[in-house]
C-alpha positions as CSV (number, residue, x, y, z in Angstrom):
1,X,-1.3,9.5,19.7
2,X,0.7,12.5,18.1
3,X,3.9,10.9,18.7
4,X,3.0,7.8,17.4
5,X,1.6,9.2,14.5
6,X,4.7,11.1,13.5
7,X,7.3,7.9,14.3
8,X,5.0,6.5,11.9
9,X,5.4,8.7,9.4
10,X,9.0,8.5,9.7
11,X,9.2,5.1,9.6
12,X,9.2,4.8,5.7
13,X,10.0,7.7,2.9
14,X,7.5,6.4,1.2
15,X,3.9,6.6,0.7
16,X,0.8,4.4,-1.0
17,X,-1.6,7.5,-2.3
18,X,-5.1,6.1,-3.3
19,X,-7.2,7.9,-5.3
20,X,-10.4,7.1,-7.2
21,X,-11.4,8.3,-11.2
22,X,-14.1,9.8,-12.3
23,X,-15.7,6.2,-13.5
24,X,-15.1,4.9,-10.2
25,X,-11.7,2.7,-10.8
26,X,-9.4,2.8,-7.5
27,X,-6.0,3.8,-8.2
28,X,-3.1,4.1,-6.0
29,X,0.2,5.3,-7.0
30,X,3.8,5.5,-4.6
31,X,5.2,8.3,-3.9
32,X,8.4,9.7,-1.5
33,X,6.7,11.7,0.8
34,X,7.8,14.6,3.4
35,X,5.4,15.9,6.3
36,X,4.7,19.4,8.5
37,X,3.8,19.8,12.4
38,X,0.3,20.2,10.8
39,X,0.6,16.4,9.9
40,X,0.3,17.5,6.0
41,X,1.9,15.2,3.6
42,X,3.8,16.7,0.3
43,X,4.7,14.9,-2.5
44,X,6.0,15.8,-5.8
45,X,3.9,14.3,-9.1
46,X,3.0,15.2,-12.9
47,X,-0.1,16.9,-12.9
48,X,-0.6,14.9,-16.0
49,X,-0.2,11.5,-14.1
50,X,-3.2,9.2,-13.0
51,X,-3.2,9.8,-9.5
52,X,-3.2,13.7,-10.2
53,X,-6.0,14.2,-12.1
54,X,-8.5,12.2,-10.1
55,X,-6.8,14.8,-7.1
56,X,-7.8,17.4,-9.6
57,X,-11.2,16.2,-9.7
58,X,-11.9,16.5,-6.1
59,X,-12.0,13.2,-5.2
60,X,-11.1,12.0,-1.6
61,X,-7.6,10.4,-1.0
62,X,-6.4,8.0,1.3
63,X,-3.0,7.3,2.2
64,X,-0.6,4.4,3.5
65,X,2.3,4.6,5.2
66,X,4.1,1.5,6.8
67,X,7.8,0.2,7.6
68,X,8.4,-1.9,4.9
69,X,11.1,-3.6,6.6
70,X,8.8,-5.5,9.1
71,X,8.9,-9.3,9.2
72,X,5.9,-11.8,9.2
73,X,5.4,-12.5,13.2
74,X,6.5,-9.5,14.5
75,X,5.1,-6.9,15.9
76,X,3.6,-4.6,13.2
77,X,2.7,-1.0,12.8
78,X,1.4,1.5,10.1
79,X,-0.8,4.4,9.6
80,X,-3.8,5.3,7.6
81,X,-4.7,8.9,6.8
82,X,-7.8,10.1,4.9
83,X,-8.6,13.3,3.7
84,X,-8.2,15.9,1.3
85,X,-5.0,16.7,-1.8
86,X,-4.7,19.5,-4.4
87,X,-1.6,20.5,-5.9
88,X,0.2,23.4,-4.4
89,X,0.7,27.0,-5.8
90,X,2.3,30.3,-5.2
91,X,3.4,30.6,-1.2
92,X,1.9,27.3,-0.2
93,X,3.9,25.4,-3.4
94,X,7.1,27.5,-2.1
95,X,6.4,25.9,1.8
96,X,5.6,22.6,0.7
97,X,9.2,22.2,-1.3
98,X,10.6,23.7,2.0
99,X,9.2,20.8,3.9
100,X,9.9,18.4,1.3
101,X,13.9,19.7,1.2
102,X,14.1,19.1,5.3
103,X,13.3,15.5,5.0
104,X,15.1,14.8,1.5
105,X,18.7,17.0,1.7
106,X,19.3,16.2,-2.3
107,X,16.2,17.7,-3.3
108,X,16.8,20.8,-5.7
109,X,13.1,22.0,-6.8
110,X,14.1,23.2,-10.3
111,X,15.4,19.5,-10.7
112,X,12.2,18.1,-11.3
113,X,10.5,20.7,-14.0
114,X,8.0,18.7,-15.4
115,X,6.7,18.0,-11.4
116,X,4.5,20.3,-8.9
117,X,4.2,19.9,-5.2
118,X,1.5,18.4,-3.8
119,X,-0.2,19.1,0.0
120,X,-2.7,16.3,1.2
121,X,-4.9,17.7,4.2
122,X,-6.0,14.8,6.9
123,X,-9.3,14.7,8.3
124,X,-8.7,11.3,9.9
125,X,-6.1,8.9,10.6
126,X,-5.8,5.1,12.2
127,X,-3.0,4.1,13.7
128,X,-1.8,0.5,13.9
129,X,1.4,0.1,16.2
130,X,1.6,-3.5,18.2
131,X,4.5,-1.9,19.9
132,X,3.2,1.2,21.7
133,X,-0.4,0.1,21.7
134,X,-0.6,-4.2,21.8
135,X,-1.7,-6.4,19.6
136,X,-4.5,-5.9,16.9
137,X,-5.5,-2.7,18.6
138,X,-6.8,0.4,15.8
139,X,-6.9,3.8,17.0
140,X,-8.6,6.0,14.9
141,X,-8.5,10.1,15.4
142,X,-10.0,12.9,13.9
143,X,-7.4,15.4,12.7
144,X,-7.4,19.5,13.6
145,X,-6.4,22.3,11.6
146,X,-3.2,22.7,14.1
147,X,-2.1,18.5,13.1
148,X,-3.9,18.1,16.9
149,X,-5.3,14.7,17.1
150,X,-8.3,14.1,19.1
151,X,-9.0,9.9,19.7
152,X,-12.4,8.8,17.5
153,X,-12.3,5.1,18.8
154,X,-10.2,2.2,19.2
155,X,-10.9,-1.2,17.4
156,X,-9.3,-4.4,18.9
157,X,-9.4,-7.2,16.4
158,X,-8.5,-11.1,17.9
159,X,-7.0,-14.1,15.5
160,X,-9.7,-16.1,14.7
């Protein structure tokens, strides 16, 4: 499951980042996304954008991340994580723009001044590859502290 997890996450630089507001109104903003052997996913955002603040008020966060270059027919495969974000600070905002430079080389953190990083913190993940695990099977897993995954349950869906 770990392996597939992380060819998953490095199947697309980018991420869907769903967040709810205080009213209740879903919002879900795009984002390029890096990752640590914890499984942790760091972004860089505005703390005055949308997504942010509903982080800010300590609202859960769900996150999508598939391979966008996948055609109708063929076999598909994504991953959904959900969990915890807050935006990073002092040695934990310096690690998270070290794991966001590995993945993107151009990255220069004083580039972006306006930005901060960002650390999202899964509890739980599902894992959707037709390739390594067959058609229409879910696998969901709880997340550890360590990025170990430990299986939950698997969910096989057939075509109507």
């Amino acid at each position: 499951m770990t392996r597939i997890a992380r060819e998953l996450l490095g199947a697309s630089t980018l991420c869907a980042i769903s967040t709810v507001s205080a009213p209740g109104r879903p919002h879900v903003n795009t984002a390029y996304f890096a990752w640590d052997a914890g499984l942790r996913l760091v972004w860089l955002s505005d703390p005055r954008a949308r997504h942010s603040r509903n982080i800010r008020a300590g609202k859960a966060v769900a996150i999508v991340v598939y391979d966008s270059s996948q055609t109708w027919g063929g076999p598909d495969r994504g991953i959904q994580l959900f969990g915890t974000a807050g935006m990073a600070s002092g040695a934990a905002a310096q690690e998270a723009e070290r794991v966001y430079a590995r993945r993107f080389a151009g990255f220069s953190p004083g580039e972006f001044a306006d930005y901060r990083p960002y650390v999202f913190r899964p509890r739980r993940i599902k894992l959707f590859d037709e390739r390594a695990l067959g058609a229409g099977i879910f696998v969901s897993a709880k997340v550890g502290a360590d990025g170990k995954l430990a299986w939950e349950r698997t969910e096989v869906y057939h075509g109507a």
